[in-house]
Biopython code that builds the backbone (N, CA, C, O; Angstrom):
import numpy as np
from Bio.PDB.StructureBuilder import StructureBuilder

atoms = [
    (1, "UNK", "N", (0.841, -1.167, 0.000)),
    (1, "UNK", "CA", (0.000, 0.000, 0.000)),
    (1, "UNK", "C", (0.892, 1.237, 0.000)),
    (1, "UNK", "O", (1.724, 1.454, 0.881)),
    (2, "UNK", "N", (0.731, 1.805, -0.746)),
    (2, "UNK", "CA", (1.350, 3.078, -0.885)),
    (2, "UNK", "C", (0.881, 4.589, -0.433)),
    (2, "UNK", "O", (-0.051, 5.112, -1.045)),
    (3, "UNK", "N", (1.516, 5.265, 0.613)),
    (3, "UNK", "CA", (0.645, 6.568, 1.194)),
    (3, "UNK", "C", (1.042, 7.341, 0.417)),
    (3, "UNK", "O", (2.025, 7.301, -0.322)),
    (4, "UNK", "N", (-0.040, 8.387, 0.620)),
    (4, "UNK", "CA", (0.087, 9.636, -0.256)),
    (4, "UNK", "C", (1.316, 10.331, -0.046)),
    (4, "UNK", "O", (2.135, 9.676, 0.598)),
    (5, "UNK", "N", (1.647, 11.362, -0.371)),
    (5, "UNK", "CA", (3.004, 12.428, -0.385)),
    (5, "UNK", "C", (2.322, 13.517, -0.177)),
    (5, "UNK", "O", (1.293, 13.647, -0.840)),
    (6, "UNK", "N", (2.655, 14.467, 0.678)),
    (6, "UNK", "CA", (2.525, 15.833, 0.349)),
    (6, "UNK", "C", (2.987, 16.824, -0.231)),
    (6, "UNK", "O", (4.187, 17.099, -0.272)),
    (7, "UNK", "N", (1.629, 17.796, -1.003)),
    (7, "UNK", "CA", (2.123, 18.532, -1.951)),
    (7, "UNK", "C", (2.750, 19.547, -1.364)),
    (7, "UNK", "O", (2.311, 20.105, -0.358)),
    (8, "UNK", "N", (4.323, 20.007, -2.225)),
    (8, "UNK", "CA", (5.290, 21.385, -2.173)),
    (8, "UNK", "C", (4.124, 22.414, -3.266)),
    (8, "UNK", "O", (3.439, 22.169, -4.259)),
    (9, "UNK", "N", (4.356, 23.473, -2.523)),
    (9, "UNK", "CA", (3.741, 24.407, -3.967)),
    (9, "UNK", "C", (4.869, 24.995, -4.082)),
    (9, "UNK", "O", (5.667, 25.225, -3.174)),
    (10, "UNK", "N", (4.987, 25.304, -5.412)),
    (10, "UNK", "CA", (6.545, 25.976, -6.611)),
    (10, "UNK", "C", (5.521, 27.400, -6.930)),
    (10, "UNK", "O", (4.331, 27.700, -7.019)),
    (11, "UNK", "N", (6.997, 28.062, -7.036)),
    (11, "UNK", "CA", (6.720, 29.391, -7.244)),
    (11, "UNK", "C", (6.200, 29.475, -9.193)),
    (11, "UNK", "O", (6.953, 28.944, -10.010)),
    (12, "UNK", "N", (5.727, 29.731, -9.365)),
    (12, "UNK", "CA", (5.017, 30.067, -10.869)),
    (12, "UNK", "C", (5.033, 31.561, -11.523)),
    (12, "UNK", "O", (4.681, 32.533, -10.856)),
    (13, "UNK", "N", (5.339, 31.641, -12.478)),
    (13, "UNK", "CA", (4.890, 33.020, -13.123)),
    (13, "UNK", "C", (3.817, 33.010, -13.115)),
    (13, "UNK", "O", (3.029, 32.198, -12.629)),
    (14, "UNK", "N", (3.552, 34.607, -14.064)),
    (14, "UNK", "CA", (1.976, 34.875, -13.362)),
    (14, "UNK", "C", (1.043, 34.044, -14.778)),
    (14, "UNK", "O", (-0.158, 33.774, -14.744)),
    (15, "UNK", "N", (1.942, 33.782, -15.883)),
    (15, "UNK", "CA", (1.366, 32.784, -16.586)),
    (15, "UNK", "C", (0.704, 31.609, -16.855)),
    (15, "UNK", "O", (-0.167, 31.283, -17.662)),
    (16, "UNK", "N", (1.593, 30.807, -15.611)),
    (16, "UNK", "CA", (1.190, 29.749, -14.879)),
    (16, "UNK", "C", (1.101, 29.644, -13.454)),
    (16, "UNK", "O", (1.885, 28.946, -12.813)),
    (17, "UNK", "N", (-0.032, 30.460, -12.812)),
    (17, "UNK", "CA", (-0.189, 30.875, -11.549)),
    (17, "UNK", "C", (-0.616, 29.592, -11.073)),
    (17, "UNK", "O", (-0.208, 29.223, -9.971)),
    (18, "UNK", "N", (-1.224, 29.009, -11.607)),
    (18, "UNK", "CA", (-1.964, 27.702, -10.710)),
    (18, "UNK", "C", (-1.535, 26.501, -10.838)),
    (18, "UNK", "O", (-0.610, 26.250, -11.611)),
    (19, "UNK", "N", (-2.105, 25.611, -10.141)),
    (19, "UNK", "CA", (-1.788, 24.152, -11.018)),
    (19, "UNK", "C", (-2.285, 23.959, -12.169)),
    (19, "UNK", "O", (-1.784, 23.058, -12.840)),
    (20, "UNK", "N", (-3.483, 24.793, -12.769)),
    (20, "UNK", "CA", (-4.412, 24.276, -13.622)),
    (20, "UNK", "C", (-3.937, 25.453, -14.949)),
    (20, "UNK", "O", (-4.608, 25.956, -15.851)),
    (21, "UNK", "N", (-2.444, 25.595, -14.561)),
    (21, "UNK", "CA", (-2.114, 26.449, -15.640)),
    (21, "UNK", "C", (-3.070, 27.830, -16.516)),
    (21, "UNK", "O", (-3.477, 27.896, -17.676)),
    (22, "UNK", "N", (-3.162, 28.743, -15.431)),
    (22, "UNK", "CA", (-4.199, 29.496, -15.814)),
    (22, "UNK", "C", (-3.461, 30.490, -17.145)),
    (22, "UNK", "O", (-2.232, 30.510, -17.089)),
    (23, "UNK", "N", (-4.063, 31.260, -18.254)),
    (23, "UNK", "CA", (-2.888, 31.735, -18.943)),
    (23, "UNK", "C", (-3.856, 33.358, -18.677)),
    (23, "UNK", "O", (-4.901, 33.433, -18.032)),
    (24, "UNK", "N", (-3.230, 34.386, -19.291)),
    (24, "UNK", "CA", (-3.760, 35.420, -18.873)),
    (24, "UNK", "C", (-5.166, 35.428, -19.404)),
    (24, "UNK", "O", (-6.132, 35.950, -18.847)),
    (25, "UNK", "N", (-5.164, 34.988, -20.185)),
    (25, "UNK", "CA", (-7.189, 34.966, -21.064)),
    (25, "UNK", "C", (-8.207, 34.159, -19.672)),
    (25, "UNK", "O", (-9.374, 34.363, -19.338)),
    (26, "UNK", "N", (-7.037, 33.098, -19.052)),
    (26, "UNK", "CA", (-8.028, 32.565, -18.120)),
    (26, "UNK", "C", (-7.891, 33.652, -16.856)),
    (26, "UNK", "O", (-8.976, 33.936, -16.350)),
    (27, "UNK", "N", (-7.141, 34.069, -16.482)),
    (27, "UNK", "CA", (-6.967, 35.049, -15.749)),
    (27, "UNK", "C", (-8.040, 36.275, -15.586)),
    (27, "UNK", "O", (-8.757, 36.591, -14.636)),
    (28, "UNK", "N", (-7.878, 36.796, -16.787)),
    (28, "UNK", "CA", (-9.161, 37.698, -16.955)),
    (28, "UNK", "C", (-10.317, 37.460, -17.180)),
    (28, "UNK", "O", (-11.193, 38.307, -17.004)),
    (29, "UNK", "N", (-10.607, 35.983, -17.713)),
    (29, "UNK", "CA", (-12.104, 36.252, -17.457)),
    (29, "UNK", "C", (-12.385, 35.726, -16.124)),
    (29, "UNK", "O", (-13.504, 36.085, -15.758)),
    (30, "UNK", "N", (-11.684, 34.898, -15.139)),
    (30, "UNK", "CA", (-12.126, 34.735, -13.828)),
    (30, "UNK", "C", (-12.187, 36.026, -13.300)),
    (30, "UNK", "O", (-13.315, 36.219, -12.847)),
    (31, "UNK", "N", (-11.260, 37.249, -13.129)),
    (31, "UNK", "CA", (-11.294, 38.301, -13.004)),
    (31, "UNK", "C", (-12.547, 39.363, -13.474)),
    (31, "UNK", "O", (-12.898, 40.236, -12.680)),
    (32, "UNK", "N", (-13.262, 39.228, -14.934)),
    (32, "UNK", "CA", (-14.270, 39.502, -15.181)),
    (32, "UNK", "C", (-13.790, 40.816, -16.008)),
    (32, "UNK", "O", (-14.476, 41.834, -16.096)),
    (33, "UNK", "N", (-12.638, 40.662, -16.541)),
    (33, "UNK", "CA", (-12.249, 41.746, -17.453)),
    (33, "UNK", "C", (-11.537, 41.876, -18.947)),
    (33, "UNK", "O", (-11.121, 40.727, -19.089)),
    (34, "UNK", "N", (-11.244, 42.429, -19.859)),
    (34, "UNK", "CA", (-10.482, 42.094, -21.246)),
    (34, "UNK", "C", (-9.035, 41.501, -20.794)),
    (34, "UNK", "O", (-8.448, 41.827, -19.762)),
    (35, "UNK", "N", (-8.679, 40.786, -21.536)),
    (35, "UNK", "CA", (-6.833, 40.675, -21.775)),
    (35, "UNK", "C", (-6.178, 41.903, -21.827)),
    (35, "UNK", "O", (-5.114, 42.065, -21.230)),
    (36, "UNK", "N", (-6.727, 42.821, -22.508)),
    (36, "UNK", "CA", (-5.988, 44.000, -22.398)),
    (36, "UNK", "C", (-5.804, 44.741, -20.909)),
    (36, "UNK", "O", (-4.768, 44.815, -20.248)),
    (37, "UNK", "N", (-7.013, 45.222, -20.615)),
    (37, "UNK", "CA", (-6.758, 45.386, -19.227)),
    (37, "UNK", "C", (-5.612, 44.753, -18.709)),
    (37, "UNK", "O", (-4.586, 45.433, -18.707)),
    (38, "UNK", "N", (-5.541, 43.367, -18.178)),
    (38, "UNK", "CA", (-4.953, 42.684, -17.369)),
    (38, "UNK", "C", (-3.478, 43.117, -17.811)),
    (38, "UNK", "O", (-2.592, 43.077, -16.958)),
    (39, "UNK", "N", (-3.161, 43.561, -19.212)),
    (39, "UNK", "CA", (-1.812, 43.682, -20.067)),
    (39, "UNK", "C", (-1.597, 45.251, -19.642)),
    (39, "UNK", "O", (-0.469, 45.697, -19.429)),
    (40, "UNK", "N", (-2.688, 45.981, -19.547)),
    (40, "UNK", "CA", (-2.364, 47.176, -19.042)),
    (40, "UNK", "C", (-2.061, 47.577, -17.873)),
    (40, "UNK", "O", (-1.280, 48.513, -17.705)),
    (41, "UNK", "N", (-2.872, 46.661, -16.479)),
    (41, "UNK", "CA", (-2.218, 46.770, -15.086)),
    (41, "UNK", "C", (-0.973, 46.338, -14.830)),
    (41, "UNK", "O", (-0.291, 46.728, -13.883)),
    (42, "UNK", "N", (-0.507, 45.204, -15.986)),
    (42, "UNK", "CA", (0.902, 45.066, -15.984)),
    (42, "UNK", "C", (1.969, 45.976, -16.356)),
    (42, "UNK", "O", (3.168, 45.961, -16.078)),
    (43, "UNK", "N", (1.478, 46.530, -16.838)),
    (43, "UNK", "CA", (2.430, 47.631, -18.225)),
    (43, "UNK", "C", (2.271, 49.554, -17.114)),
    (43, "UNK", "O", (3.214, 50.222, -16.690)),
    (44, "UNK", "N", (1.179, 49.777, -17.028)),
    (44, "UNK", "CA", (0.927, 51.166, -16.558)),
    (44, "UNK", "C", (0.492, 51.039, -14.387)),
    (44, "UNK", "O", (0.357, 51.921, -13.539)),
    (45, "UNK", "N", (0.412, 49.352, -14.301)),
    (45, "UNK", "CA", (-0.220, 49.747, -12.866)),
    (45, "UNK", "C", (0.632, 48.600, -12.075)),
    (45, "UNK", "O", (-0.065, 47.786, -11.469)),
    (46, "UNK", "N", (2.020, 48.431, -12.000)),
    (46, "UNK", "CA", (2.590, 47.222, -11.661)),
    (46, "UNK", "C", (2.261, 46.750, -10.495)),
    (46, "UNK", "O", (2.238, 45.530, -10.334)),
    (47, "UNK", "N", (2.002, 47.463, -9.649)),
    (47, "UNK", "CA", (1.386, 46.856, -7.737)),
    (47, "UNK", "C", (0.210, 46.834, -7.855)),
    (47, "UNK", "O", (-0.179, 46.470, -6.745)),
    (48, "UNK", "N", (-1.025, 47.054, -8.757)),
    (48, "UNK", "CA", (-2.324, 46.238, -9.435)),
    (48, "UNK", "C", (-2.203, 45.087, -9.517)),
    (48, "UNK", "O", (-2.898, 44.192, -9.037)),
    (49, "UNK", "N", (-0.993, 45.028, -10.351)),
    (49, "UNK", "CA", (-1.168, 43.692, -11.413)),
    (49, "UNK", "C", (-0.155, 42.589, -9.825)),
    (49, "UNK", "O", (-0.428, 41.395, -9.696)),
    (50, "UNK", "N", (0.813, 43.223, -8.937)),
    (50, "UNK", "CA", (1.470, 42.498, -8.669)),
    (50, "UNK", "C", (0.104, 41.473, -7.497)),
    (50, "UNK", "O", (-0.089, 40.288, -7.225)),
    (51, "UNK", "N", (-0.475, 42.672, -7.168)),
    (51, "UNK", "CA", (-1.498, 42.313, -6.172)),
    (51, "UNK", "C", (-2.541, 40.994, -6.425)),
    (51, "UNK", "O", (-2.795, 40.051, -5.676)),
    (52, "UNK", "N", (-2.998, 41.286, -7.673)),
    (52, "UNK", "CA", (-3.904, 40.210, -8.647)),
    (52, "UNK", "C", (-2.920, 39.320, -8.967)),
    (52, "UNK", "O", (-3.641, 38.564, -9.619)),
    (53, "UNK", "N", (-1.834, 38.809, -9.025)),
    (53, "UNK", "CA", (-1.191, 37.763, -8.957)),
    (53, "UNK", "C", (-1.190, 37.059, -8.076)),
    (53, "UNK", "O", (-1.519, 35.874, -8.051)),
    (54, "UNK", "N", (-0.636, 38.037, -6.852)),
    (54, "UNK", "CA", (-0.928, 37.070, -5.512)),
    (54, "UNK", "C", (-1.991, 36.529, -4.981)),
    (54, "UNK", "O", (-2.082, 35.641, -4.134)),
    (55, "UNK", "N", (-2.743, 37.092, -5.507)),
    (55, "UNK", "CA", (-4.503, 36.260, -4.952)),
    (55, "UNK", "C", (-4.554, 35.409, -6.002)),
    (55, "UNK", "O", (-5.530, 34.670, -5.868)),
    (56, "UNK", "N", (-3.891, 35.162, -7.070)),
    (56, "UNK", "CA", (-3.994, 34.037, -7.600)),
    (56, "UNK", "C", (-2.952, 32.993, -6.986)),
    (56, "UNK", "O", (-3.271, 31.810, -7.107)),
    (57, "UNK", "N", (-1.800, 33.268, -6.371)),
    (57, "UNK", "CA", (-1.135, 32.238, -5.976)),
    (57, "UNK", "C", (-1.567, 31.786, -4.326)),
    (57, "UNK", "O", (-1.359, 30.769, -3.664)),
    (58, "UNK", "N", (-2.166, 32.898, -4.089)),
    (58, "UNK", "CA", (-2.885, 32.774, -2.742)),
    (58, "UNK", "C", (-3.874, 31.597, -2.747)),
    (58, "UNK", "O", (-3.806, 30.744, -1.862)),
    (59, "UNK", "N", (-5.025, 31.518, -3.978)),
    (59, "UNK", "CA", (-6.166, 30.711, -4.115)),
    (59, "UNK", "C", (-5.093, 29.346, -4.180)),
    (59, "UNK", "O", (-5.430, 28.296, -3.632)),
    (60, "UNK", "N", (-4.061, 29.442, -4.745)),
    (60, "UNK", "CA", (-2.661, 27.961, -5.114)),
    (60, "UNK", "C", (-2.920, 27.499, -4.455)),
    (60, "UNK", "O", (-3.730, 26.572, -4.462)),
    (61, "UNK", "N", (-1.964, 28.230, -3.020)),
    (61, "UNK", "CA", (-1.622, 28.037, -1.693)),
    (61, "UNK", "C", (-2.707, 27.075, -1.111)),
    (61, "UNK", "O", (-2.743, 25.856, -0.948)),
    (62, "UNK", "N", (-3.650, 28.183, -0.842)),
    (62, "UNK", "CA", (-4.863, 27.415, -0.247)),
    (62, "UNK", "C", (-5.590, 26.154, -0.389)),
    (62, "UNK", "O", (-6.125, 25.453, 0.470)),
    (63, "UNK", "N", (-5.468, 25.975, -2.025)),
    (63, "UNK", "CA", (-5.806, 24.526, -2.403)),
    (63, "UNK", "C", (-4.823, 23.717, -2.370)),
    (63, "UNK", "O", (-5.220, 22.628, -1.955)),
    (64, "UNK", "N", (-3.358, 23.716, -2.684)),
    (64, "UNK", "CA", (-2.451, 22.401, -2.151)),
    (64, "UNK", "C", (-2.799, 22.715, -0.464)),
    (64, "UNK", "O", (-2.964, 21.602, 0.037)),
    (65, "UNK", "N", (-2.962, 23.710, 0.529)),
    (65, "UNK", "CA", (-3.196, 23.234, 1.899)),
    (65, "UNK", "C", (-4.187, 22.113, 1.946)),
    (65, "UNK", "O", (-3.871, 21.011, 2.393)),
    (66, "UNK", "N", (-5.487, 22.405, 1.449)),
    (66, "UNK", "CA", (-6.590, 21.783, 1.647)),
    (66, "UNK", "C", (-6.307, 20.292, 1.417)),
    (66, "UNK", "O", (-6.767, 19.318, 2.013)),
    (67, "UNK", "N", (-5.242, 20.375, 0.176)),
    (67, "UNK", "CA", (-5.536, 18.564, -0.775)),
    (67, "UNK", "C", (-4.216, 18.399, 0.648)),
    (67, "UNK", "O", (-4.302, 17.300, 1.196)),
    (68, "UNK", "N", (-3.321, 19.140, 1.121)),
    (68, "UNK", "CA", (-2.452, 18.209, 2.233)),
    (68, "UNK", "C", (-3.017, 17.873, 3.171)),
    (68, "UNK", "O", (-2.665, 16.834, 3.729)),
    (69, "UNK", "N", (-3.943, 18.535, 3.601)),
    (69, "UNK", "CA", (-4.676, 18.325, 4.786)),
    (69, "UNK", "C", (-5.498, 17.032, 4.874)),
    (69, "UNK", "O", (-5.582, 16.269, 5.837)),
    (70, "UNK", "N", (-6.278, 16.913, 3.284)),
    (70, "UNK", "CA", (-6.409, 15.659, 3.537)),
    (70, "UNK", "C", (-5.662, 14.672, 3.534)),
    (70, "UNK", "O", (-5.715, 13.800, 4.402)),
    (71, "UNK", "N", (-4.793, 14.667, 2.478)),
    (71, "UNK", "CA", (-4.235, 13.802, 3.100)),
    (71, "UNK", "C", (-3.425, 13.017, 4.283)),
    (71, "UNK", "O", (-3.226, 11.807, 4.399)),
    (72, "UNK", "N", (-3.034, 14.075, 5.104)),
    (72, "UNK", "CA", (-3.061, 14.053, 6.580)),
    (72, "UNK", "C", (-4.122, 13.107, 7.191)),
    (72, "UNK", "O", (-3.867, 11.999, 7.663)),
    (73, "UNK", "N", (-5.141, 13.586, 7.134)),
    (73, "UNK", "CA", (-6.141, 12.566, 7.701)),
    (73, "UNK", "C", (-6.470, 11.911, 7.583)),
    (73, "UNK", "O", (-7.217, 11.309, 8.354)),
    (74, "UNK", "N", (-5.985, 11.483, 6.115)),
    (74, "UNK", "CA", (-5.974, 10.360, 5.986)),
    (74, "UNK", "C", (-5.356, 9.005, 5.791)),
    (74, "UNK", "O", (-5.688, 7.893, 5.378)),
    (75, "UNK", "N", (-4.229, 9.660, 6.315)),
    (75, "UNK", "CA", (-2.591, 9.182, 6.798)),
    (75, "UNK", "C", (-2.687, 8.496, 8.668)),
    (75, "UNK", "O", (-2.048, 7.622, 9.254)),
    (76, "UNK", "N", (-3.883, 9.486, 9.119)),
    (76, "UNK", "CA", (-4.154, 9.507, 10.497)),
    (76, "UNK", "C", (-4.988, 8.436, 10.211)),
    (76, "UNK", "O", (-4.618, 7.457, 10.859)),
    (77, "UNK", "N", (-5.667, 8.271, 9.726)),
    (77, "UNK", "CA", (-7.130, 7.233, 9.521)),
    (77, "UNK", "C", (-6.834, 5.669, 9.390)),
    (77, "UNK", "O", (-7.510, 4.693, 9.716)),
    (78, "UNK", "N", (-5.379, 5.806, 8.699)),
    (78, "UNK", "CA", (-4.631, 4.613, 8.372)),
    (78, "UNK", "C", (-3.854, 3.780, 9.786)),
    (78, "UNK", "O", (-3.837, 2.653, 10.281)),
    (79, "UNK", "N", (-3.208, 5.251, 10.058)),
    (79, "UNK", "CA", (-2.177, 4.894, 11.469)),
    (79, "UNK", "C", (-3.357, 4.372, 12.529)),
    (79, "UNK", "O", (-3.117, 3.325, 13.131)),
    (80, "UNK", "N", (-4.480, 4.980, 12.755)),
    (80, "UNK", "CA", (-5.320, 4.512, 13.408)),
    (80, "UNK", "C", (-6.008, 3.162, 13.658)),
    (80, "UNK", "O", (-6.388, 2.544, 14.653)),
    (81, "UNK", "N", (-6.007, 2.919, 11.999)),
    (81, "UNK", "CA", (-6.482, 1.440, 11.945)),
    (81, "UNK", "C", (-5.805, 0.478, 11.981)),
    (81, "UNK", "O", (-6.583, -0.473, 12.064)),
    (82, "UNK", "N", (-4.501, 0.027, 11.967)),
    (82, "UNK", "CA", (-3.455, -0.676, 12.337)),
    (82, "UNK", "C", (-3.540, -0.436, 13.974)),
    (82, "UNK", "O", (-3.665, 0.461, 14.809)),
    (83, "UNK", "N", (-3.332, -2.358, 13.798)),
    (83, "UNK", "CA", (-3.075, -2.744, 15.105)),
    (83, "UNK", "C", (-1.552, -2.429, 16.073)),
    (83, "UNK", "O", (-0.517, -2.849, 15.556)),
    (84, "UNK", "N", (-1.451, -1.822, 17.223)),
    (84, "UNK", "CA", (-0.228, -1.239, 17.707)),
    (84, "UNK", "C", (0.545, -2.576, 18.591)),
    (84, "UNK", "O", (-0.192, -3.421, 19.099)),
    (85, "UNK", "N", (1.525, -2.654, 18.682)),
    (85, "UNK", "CA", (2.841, -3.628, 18.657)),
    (85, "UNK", "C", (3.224, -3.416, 19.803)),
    (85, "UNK", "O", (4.235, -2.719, 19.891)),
    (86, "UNK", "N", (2.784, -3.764, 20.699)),
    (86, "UNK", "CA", (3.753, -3.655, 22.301)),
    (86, "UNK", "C", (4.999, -3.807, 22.347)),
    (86, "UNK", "O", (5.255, -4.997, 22.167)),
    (87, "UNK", "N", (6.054, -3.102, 22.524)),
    (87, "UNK", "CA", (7.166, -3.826, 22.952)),
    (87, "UNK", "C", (7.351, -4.602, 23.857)),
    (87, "UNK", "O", (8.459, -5.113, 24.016)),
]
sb = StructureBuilder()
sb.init_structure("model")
sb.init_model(0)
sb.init_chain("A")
sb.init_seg("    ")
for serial, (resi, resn, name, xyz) in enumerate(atoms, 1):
    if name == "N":
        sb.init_residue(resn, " ", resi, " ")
    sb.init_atom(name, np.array(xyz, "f"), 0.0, 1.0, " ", f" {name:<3s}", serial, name[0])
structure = sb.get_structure()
């Protein structure tokens, strides 16, 4: 039986902010705005654009926590169910 591993999150450009490889077209329309825009907070508004990056690597973050977490518990769920070995 093989246990899970927990996930490292890697630093990404803002190209590939996520795991799910977001590219800027996906970027902006989760955002709810043109490509251009998003090309213009980069270009004319750099602590805009740096800000809207990080809440995209923020949402990252948060989801490899969540998928480690389970698996944590379910690492615990395992250790639990095995019988313990007196010395």
């Amino acid at each position: 039986m093989s246990s899970p591993t927990l996930e490292t999150p890697t630093p990404r450009t803002p190209k590939a902010t996520s795991s799910k490889q977001l590219s800027q077209r996906d970027m902006a329309g989760i955002l709810g705005i043109d490509t251009k825009t998003l090309y213009n907070w980069k270009k004319h508004k750099p602590n805009l654009y740096r800000i809207v990056m990080l809440g995209f690597k923020f949402d990252e973050l948060l989801e490899c926590s969540k998928r480690n977490y389970d698996k944590l518990l379910e690492l615990e769920a395992q250790a639990m169910a095995q019988p313990h070995k007196q010395p």
